[in-house]
N, C-alpha and C positions, 0 to 999 in steps of 0.2 A: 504494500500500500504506500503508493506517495504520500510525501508531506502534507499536497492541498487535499486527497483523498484523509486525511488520517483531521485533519483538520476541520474539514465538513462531517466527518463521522461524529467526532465530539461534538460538533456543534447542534448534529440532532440531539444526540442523545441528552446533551444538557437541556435541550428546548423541553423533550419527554420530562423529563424530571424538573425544569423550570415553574409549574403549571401547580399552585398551591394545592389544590382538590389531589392530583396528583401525586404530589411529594409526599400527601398526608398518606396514603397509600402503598405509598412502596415503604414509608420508614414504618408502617405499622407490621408489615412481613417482615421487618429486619430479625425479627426473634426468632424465623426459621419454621414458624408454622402458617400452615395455607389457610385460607379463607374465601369464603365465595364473595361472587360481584354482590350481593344484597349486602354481605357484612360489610365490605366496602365503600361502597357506599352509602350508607350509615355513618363510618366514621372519617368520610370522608367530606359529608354533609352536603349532598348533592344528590339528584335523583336516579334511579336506578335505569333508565333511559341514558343519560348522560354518562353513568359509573360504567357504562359498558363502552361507550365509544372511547375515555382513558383509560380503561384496560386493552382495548382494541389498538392503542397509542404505544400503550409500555410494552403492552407484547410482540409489534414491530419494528418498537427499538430493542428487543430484546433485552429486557428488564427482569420482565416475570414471563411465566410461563403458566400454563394450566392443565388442571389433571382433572379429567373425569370418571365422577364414582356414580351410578347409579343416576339420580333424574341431577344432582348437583355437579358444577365446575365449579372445582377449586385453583385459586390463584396463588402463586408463592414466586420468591425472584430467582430469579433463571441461574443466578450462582452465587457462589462465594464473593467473589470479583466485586458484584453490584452490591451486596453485603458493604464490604471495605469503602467502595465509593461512596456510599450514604453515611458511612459511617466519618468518612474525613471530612465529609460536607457539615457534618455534626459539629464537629470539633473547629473547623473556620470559621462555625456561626456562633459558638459558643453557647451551645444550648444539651439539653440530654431529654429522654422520654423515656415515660412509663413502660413496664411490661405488661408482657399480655397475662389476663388470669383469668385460669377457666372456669365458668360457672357452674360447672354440672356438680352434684352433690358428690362428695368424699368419697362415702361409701361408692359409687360407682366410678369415677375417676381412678382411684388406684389400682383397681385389676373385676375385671368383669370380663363376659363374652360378648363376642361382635360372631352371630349368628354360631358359629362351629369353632372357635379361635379364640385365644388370649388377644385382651383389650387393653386398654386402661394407661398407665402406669408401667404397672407389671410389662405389658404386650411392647409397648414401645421401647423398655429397658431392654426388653430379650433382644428385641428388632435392631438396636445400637449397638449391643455387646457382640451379636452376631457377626454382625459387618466387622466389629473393630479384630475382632477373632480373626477376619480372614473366612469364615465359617461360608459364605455366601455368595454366588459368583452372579454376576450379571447374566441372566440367560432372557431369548430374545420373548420380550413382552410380560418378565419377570423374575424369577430367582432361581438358580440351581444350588447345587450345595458342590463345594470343595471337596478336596481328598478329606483334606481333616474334617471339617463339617462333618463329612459323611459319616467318619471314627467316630466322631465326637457323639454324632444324634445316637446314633446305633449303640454305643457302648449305655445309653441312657435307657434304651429299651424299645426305641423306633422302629418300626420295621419300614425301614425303605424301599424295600423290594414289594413290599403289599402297596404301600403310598404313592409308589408311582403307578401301578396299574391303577389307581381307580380313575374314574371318568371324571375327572375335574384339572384344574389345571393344579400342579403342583405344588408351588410358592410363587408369592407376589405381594408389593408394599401394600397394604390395603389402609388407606387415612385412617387414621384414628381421632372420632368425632371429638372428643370430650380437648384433646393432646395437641391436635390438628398435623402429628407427626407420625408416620408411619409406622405399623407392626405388620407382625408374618401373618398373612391370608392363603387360603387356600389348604389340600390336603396335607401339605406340611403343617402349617397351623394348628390344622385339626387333631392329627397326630402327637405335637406336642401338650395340646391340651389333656389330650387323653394318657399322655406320662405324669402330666402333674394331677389330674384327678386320683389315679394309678397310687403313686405315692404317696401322695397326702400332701404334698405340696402347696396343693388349694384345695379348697371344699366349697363344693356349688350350693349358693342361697336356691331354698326350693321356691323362695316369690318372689325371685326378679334376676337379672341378669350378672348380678355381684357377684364376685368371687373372693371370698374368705382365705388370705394368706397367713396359711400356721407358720409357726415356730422355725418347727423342722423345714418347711418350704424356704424363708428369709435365710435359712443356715445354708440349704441346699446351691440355692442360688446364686450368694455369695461365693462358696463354696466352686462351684463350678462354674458359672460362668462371669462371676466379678460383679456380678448385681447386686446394686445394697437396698433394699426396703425399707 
């Protein structure tokens, strides 16, 4: 890229991010979790008619990007990189903001089920320590597992060889509502929920979707895969 090319490239990009409604928008993704155009616009204070043509803006300048779950698209920024940027633009203004905090009740923010699968808290810690393991390879349209991973699930009591014959897709980041940051979906998922029922790990509320983490689970956890409860 030329100088006048690299030139007019910032000069979009700052226009993207110049646009107050806008700015308020992307520095509220800076904490790394998604949000749909309605939450956006909301705190963005503008109507949701509008909150779509500046997401329509940030997501051609390559800002954010969007993922969809079910009838919802979710917005988050497109990297690290755009993180860093907003973040020095902070520090030239001399200003800081709020974090985000999630509403949903305790008891079901720290570890419940999302249809067949670990949620919560809990779901999104496995889903980090995972990756940070190495445990999880990029596979196309979602997740495969490593050599190690594979050691790793399997020595826990997975059967991987039944989990992948069944008729669903394997592994994949599936949002997590409460976190707005991703856990394991899919028959992986399912599979590990059904080790930690197995063990006693967790124990399922029989009226609602909460999952109760014992003792022995927090010890387990930590234990093997560096998750602290």
């Amino acid at each position: 890229m030329s100088a006048t090319d690299l030139d007019a490239a910032v000069s979009r990009i700052a226009a993207a991010i110049g646009e107050p409604a806008r700015a308020r928008m992307l520095y509220c993704l800076v904490d790394g979790r998604a949000r749909t155009s309605t939450e956006l616009a909301m705190l963005a204070e503008v109507s949701p008619s509008t909150a779509s043509v500046h997401l329509d803006r940030l997501k051609t300048a390559r800002l954010v990007k969007v993922a969809v779950q079910g009838k919802h698209r979710y917005y988050s920024l497109e990297g690290p990189n755009v993180a860093n940027a907003l973040e020095g633009l902070s520090v030239v203004a001399g200003g800081s903001r709020g974090t985000f905090v999630p509403r949903t009740p305790m008891r079901l923010r720290g570890a419940r089920t999302c249809y067949d699968h670990m949620a919560g808290t809990l779901g999104v810690s496995l889903h980090d320590r995972f990756k940070a393991l190495k445990w999880l390879s990029v596979d196309s349209g979602g997740y495969g597992l490593t050599l190690d991973g594979a050691r790793a699930l399997e020595s826990l009591g997975v059967d991987l060889e039944g989990t992948r014959m069944l008729r669903r897709r394997f592994a994949y980041a599936c949002l997590d509502w409460s976190e707005r940051r991703p856990h394991i979906g899919g028959a992986l998922g399912a599979a590990l929920l059904k080790v930690a029922l197995k063990r006693k790990w967790v124990l399922q509320d029989l009226d609602s979707r909460a999952l109760d983490i014992t003792n022995l689970g927090r010890r387990e956890m930590l234990a093997r895969f560096g998750v602290h409860l």
